[in-house]
HTML snippet that shows the backbone in 3Dmol.js (N, CA, C, O; Angstrom):
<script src="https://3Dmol.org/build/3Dmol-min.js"></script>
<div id="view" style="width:600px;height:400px;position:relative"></div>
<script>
const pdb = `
ATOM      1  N   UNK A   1       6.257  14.402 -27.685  1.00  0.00           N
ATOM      2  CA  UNK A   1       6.879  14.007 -26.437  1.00  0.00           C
ATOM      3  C   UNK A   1       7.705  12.748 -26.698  1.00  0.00           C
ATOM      4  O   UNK A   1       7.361  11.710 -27.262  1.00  0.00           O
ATOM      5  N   UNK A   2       8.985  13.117 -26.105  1.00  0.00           N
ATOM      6  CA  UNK A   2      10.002  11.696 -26.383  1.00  0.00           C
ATOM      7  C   UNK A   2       9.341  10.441 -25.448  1.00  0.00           C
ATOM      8  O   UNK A   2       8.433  10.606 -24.634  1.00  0.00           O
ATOM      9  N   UNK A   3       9.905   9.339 -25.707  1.00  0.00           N
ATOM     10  CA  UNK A   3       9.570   8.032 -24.865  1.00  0.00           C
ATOM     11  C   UNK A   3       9.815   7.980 -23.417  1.00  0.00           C
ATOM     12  O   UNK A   3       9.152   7.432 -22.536  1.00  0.00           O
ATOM     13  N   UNK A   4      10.906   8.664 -23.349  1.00  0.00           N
ATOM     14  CA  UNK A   4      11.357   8.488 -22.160  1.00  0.00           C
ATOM     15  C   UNK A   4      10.391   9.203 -20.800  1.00  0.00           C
ATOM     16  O   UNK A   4      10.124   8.755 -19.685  1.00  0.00           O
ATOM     17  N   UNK A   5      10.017  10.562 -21.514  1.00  0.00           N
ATOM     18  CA  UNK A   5       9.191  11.552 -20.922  1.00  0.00           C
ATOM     19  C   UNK A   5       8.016  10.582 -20.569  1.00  0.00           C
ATOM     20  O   UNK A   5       7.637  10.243 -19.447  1.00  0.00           O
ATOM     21  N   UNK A   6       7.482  10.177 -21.917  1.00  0.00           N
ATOM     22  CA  UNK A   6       6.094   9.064 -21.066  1.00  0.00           C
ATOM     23  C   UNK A   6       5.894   8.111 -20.195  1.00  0.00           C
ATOM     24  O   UNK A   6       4.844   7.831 -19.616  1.00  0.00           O
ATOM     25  N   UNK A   7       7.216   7.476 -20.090  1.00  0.00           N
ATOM     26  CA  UNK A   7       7.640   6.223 -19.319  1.00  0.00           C
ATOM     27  C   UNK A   7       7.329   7.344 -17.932  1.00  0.00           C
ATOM     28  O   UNK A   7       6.348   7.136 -17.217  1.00  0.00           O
ATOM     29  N   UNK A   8       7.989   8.171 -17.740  1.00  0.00           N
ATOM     30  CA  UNK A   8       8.358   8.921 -16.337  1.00  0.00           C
ATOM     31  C   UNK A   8       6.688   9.591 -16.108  1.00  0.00           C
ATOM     32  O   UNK A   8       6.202   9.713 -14.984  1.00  0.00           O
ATOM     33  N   UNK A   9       6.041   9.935 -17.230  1.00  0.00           N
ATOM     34  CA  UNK A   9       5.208  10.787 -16.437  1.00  0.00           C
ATOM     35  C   UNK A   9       4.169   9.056 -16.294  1.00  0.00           C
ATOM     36  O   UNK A   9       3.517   9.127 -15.251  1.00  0.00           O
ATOM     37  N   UNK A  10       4.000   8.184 -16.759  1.00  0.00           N
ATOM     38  CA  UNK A  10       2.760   6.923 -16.369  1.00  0.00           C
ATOM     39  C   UNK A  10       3.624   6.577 -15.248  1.00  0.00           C
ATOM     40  O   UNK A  10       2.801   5.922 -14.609  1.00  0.00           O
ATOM     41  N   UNK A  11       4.650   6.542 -14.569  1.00  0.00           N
ATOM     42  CA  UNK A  11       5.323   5.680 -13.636  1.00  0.00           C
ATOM     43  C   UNK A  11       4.565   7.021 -12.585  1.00  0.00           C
ATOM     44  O   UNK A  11       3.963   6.614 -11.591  1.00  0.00           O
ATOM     45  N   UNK A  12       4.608   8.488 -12.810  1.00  0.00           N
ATOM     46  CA  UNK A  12       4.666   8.871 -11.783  1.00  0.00           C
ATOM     47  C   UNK A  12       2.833   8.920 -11.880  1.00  0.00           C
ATOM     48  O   UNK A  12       2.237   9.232 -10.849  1.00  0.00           O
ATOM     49  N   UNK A  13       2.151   8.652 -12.946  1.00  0.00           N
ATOM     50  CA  UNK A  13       0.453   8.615 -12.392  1.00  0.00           C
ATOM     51  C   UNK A  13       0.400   7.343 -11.247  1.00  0.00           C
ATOM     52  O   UNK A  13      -0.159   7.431 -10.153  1.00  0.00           O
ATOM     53  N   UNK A  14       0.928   6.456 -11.630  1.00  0.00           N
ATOM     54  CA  UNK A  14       1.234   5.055 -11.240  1.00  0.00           C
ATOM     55  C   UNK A  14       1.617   4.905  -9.871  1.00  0.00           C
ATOM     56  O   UNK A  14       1.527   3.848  -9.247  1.00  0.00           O
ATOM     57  N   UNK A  15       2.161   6.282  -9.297  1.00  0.00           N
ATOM     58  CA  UNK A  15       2.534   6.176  -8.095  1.00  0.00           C
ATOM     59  C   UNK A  15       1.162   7.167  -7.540  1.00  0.00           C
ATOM     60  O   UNK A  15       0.392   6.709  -6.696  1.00  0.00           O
ATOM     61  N   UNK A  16       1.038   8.071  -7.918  1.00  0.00           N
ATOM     62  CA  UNK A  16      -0.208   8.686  -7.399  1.00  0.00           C
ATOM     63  C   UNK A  16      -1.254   8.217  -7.086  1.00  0.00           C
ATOM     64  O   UNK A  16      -1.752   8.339  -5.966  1.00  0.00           O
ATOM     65  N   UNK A  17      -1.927   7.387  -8.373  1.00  0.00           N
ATOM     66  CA  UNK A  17      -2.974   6.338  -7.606  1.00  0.00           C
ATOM     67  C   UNK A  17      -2.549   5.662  -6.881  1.00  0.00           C
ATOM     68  O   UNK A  17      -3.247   5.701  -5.868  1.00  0.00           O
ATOM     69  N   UNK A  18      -1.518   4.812  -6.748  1.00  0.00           N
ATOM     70  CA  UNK A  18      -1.025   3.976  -5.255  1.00  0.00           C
ATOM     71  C   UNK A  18      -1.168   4.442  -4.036  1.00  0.00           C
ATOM     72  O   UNK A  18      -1.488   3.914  -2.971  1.00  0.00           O
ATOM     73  N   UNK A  19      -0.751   6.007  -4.495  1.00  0.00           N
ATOM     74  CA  UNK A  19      -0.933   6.820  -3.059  1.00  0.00           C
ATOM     75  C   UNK A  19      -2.485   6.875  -2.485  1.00  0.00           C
ATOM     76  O   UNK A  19      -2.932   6.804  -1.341  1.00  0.00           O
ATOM     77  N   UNK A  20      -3.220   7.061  -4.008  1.00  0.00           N
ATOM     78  CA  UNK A  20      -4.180   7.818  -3.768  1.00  0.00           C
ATOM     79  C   UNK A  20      -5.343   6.379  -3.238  1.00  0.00           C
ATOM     80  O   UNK A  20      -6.541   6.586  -3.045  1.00  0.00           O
ATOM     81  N   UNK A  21      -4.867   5.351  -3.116  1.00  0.00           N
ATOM     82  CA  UNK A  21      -5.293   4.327  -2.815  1.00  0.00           C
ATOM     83  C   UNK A  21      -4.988   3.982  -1.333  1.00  0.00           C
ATOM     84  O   UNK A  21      -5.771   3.185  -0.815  1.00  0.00           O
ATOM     85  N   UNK A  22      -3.883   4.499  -0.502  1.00  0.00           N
ATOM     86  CA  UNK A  22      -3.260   3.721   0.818  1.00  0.00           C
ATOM     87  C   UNK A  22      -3.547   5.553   1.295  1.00  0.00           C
ATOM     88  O   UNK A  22      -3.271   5.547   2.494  1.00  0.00           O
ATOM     89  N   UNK A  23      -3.815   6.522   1.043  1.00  0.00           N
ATOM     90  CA  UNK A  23      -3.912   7.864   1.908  1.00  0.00           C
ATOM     91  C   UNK A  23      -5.903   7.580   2.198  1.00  0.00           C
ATOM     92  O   UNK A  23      -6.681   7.366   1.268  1.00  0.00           O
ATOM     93  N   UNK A  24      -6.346   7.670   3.794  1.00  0.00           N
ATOM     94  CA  UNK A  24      -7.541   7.526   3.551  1.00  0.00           C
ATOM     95  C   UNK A  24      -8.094   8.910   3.278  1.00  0.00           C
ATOM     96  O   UNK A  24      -8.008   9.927   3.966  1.00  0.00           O
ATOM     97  N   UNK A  25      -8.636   8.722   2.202  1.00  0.00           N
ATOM     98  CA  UNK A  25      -9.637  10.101   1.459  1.00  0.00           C
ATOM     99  C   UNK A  25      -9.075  10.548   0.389  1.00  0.00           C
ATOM    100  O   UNK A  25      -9.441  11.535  -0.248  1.00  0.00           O
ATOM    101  N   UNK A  26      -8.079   9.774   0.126  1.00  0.00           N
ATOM    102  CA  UNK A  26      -7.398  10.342  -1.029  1.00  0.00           C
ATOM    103  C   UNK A  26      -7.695  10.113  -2.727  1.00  0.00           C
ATOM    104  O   UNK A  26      -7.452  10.777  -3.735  1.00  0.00           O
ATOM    105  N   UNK A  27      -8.414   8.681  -2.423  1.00  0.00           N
ATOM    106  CA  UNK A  27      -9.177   8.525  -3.589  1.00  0.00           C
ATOM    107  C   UNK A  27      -9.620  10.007  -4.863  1.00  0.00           C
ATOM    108  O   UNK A  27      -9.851  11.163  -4.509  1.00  0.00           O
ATOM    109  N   UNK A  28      -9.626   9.580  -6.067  1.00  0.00           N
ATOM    110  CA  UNK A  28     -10.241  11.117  -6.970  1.00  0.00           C
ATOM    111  C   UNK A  28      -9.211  12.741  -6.744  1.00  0.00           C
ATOM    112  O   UNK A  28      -9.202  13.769  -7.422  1.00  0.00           O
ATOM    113  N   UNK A  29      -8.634  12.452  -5.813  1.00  0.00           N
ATOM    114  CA  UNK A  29      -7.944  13.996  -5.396  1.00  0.00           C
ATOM    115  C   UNK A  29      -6.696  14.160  -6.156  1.00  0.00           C
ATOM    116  O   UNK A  29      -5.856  13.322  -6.484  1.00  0.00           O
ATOM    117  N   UNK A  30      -6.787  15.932  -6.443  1.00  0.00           N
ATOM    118  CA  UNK A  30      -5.548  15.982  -7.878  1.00  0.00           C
ATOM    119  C   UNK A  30      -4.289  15.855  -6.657  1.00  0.00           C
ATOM    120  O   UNK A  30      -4.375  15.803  -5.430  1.00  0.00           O
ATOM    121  N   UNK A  31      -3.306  15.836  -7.423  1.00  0.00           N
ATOM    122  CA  UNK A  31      -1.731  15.157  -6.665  1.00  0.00           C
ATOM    123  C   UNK A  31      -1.492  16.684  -5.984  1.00  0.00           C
ATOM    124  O   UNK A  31      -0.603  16.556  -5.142  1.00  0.00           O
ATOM    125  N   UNK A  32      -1.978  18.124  -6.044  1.00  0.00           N
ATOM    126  CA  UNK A  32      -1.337  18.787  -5.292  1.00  0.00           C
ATOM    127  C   UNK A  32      -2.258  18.623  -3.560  1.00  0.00           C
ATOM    128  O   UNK A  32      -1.689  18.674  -2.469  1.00  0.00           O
ATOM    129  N   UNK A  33      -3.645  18.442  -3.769  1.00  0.00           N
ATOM    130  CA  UNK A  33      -4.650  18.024  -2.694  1.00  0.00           C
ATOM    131  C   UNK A  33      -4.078  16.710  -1.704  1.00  0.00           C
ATOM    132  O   UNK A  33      -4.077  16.459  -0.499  1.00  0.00           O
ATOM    133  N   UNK A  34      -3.540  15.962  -3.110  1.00  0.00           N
ATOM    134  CA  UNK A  34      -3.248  14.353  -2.213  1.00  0.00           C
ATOM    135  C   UNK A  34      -1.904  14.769  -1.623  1.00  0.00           C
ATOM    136  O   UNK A  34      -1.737  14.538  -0.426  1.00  0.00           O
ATOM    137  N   UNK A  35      -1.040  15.285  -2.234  1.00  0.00           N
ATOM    138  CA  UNK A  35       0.504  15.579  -1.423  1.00  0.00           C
ATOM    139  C   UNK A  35       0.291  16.507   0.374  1.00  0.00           C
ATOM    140  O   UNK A  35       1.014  16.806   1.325  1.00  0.00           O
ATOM    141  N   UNK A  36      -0.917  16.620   0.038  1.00  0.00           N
ATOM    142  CA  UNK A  36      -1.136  17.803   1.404  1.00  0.00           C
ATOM    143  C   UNK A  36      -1.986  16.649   2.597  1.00  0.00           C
ATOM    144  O   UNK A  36      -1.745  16.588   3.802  1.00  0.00           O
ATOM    145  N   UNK A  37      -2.883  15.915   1.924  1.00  0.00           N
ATOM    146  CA  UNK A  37      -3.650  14.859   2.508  1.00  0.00           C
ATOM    147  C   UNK A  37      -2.401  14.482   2.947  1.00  0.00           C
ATOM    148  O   UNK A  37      -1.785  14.889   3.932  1.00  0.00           O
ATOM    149  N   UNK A  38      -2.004  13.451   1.905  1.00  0.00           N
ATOM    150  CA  UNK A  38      -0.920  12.430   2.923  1.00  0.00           C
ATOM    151  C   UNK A  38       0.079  13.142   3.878  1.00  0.00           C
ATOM    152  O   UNK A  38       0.629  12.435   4.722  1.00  0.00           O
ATOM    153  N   UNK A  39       0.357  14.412   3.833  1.00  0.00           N
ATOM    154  CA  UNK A  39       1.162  15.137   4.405  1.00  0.00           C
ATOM    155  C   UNK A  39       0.707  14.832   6.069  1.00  0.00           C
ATOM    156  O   UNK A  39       1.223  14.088   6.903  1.00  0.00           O
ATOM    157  N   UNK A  40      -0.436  15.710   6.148  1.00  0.00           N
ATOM    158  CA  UNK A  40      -1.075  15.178   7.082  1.00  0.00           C
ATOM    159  C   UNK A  40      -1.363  14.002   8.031  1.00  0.00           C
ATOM    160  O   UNK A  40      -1.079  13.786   9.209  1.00  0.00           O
ATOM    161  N   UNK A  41      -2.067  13.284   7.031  1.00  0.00           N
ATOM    162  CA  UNK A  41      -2.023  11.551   7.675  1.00  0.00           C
ATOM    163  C   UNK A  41      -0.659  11.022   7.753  1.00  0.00           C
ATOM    164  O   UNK A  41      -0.590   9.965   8.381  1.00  0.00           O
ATOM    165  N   UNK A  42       0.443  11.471   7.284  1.00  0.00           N
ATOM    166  CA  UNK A  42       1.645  10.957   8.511  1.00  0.00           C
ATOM    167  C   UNK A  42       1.940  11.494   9.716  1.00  0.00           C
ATOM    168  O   UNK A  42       2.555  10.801  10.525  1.00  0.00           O
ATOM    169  N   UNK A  43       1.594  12.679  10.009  1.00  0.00           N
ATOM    170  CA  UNK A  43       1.648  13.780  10.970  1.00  0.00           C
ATOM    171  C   UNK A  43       0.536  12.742  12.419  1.00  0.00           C
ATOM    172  O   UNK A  43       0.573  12.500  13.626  1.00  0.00           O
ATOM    173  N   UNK A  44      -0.357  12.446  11.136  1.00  0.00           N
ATOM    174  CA  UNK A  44      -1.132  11.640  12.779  1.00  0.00           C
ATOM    175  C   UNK A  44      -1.016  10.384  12.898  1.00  0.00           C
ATOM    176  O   UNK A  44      -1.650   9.791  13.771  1.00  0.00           O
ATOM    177  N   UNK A  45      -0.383   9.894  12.249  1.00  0.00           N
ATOM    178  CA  UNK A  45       0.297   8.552  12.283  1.00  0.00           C
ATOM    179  C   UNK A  45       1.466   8.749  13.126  1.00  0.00           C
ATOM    180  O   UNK A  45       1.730   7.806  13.871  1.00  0.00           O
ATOM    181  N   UNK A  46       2.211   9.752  13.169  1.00  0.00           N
ATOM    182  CA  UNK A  46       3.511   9.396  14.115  1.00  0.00           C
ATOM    183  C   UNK A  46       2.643  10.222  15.314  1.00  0.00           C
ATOM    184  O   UNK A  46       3.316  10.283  16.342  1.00  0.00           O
ATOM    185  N   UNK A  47       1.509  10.778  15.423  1.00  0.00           N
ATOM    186  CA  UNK A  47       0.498  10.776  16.936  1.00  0.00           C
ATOM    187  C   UNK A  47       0.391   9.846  17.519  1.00  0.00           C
ATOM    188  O   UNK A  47       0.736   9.548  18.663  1.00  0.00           O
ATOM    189  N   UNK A  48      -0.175   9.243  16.637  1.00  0.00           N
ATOM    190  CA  UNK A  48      -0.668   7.838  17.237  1.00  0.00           C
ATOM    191  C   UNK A  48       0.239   7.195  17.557  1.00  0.00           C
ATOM    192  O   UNK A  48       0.072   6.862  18.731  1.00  0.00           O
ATOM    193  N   UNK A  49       1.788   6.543  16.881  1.00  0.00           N
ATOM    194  CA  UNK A  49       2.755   6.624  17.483  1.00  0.00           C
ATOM    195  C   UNK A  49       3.144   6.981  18.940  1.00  0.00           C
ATOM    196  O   UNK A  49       3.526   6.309  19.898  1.00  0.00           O
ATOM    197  N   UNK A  50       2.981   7.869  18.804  1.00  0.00           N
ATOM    198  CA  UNK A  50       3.393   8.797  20.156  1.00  0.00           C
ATOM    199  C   UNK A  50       2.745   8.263  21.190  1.00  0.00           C
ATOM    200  O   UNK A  50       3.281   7.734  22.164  1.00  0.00           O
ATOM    201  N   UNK A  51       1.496   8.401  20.983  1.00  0.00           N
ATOM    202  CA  UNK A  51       0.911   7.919  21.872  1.00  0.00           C
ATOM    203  C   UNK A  51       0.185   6.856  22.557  1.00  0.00           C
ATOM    204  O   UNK A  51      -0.339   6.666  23.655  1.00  0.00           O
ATOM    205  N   UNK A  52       0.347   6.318  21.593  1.00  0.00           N
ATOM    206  CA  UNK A  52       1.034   4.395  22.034  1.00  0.00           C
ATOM    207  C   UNK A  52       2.150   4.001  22.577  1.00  0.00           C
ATOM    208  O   UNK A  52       2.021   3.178  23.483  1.00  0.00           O
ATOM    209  N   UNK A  53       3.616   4.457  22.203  1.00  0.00           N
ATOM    210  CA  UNK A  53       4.363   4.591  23.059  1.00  0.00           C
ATOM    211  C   UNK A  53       4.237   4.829  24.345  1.00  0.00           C
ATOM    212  O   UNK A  53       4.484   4.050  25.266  1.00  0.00           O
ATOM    213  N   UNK A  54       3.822   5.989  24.406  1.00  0.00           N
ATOM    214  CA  UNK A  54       3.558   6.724  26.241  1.00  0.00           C
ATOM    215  C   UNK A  54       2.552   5.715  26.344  1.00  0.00           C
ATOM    216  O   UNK A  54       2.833   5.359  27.488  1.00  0.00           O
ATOM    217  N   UNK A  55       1.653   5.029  26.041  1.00  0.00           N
ATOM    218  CA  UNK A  55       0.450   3.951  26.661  1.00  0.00           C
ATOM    219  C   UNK A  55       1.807   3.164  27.358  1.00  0.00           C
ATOM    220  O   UNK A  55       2.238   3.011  28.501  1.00  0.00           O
ATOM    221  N   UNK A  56       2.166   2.807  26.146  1.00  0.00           N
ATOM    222  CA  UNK A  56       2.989   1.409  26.560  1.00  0.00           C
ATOM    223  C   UNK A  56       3.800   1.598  27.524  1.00  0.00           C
ATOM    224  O   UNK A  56       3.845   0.628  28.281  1.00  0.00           O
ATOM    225  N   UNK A  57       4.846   2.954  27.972  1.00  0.00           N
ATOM    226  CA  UNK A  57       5.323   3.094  29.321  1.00  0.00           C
ATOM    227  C   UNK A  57       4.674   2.771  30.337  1.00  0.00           C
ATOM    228  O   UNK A  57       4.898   1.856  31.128  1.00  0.00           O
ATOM    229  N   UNK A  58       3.710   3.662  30.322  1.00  0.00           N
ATOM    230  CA  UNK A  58       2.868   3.779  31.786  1.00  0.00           C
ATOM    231  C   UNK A  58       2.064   2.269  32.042  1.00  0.00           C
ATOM    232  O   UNK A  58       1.896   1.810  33.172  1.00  0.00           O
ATOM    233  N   UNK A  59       1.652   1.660  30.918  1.00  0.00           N
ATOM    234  CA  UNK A  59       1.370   0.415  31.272  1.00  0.00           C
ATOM    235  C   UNK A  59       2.637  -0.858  31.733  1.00  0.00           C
ATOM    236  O   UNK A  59       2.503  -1.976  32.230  1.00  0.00           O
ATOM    237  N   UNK A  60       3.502  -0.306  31.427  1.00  0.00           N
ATOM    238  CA  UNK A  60       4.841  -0.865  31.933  1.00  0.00           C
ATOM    239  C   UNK A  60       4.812  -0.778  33.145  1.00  0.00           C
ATOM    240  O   UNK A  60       4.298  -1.738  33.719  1.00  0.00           O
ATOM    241  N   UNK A  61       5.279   0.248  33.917  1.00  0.00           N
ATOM    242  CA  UNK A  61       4.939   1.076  34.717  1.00  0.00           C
ATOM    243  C   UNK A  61       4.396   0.869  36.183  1.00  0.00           C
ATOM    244  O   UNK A  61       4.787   1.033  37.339  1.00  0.00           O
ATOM    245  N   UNK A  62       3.081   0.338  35.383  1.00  0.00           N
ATOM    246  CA  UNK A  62       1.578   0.225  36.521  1.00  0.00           C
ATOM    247  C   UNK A  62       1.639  -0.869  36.439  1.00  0.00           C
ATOM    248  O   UNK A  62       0.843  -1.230  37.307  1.00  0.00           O
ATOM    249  N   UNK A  63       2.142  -1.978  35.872  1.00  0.00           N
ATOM    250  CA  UNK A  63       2.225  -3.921  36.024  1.00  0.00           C
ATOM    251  C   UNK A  63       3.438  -4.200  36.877  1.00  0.00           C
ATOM    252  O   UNK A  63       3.523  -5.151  37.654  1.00  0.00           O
ATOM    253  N   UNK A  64       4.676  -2.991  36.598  1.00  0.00           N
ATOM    254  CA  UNK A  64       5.562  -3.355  38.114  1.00  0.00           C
ATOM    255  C   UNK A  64       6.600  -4.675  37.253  1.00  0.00           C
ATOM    256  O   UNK A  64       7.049  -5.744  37.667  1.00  0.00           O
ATOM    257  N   UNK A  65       6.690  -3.966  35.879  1.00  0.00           N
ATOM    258  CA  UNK A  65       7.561  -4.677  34.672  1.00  0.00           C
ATOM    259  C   UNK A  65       8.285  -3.922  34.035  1.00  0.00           C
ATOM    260  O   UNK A  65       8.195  -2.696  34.101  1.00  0.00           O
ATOM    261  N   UNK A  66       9.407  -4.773  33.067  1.00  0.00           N
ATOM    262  CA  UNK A  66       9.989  -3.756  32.210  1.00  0.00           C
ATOM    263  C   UNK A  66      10.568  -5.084  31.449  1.00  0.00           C
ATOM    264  O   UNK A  66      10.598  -6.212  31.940  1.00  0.00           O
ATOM    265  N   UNK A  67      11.078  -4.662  29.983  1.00  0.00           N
ATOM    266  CA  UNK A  67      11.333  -5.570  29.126  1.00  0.00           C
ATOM    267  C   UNK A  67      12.789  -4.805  28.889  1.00  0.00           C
ATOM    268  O   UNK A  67      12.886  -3.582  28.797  1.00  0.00           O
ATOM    269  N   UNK A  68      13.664  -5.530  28.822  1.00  0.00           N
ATOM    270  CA  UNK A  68      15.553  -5.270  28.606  1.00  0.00           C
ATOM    271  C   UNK A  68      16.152  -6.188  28.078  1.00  0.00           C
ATOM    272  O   UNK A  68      16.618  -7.191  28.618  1.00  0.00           O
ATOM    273  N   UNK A  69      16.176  -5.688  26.285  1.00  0.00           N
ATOM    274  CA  UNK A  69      17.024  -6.158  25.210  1.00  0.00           C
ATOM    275  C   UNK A  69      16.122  -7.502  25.310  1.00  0.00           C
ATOM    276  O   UNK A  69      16.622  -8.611  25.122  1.00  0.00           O
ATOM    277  N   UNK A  70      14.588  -7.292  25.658  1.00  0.00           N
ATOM    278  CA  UNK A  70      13.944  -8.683  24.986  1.00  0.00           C
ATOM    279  C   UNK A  70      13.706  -9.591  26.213  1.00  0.00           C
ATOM    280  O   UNK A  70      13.214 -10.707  26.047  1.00  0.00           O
ATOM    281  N   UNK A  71      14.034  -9.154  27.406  1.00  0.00           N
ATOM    282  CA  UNK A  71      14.028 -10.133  28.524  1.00  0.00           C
ATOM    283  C   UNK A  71      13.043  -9.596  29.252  1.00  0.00           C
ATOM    284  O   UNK A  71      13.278  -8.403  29.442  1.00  0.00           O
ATOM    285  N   UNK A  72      11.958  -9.981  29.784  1.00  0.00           N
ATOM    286  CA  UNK A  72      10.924  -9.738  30.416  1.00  0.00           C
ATOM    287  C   UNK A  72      11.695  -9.644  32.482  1.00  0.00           C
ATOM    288  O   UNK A  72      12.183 -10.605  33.077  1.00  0.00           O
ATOM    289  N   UNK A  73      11.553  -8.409  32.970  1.00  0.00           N
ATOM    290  CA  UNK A  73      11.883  -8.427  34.480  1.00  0.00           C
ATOM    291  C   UNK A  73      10.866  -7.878  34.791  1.00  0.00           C
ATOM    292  O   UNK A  73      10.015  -7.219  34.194  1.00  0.00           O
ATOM    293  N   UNK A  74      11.147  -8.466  36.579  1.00  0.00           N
ATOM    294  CA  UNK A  74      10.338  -7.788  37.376  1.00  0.00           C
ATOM    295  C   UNK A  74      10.771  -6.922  38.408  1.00  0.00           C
ATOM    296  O   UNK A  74      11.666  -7.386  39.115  1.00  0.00           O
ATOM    297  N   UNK A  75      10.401  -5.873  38.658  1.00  0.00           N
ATOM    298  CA  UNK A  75      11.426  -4.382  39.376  1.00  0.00           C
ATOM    299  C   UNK A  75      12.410  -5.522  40.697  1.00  0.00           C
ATOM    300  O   UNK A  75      13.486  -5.083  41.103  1.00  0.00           O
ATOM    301  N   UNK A  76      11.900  -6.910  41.232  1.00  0.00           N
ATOM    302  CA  UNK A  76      12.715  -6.953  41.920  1.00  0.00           C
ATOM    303  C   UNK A  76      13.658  -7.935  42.116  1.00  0.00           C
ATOM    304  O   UNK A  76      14.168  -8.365  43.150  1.00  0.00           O
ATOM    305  N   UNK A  77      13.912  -8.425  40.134  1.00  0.00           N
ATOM    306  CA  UNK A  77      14.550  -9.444  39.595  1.00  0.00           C
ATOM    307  C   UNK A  77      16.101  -8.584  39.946  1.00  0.00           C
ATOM    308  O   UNK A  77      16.013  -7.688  40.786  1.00  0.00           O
ATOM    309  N   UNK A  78      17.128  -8.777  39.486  1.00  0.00           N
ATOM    310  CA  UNK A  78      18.313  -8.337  39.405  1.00  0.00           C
ATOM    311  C   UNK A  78      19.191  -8.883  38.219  1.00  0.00           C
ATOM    312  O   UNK A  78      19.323 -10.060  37.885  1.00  0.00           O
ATOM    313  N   UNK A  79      19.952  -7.395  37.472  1.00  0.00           N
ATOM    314  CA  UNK A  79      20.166  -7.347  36.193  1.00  0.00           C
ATOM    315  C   UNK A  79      21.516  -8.520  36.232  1.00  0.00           C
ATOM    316  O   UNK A  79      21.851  -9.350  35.387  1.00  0.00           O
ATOM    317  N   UNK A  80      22.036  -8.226  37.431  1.00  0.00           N
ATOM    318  CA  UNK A  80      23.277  -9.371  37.034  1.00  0.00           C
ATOM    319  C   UNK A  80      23.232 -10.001  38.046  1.00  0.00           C
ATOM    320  O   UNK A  80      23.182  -9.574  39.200  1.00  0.00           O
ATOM    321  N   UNK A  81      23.260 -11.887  37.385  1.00  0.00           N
ATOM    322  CA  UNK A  81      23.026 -13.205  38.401  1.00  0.00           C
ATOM    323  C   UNK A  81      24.387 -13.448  39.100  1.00  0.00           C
ATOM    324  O   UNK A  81      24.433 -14.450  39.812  1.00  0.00           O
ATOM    325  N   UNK A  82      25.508 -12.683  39.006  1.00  0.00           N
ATOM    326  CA  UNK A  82      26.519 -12.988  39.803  1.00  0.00           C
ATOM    327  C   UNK A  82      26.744 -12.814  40.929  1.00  0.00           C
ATOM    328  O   UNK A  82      27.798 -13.220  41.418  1.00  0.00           O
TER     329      UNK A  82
END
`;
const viewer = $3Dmol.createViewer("view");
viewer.addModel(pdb, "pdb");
viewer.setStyle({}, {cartoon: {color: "spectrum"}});
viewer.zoomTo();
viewer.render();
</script>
């Protein structure tokens, strides 16, 4: 095996354990198991996403607030002081 080949295949073990370190359960698992794991655990990561978002509306919402470009209002502030 040329040099170059080894450089590429330790860089890519190198990334697998990284993975196999930040995917939870991924520890010990061969890279076609871990590519399917982590597959997954982003799938419920942008859930959770999701549904933190929608928290965060409706708790918007129900306080009778809203935040615009960083400015905290209240439904019966008004967008322009002129």
């Amino acid at each position: 095996m040329s040099g170059g080949r080894r450089v590429v295949r330790g860089s890519v073990r190198m990334k697998v354990r990284r993975l196999q370190r930040l995917v939870p359960g991924g520890r010990g698992l061969q890279p076609d198991r871990l590519f399917l794991r982590t597959a997954d655990y982003i799938l419920h990561l942008r859930l959770q996403v999701n549904v933190l978002q929608a928290l965060s509306k409706l708790s918007k919402h129900a306080l009778g607030f809203m935040v615009l470009d960083g400015v905290l209002l209240d439904y019966g502030t008004r967008l322009n002081n002129s």
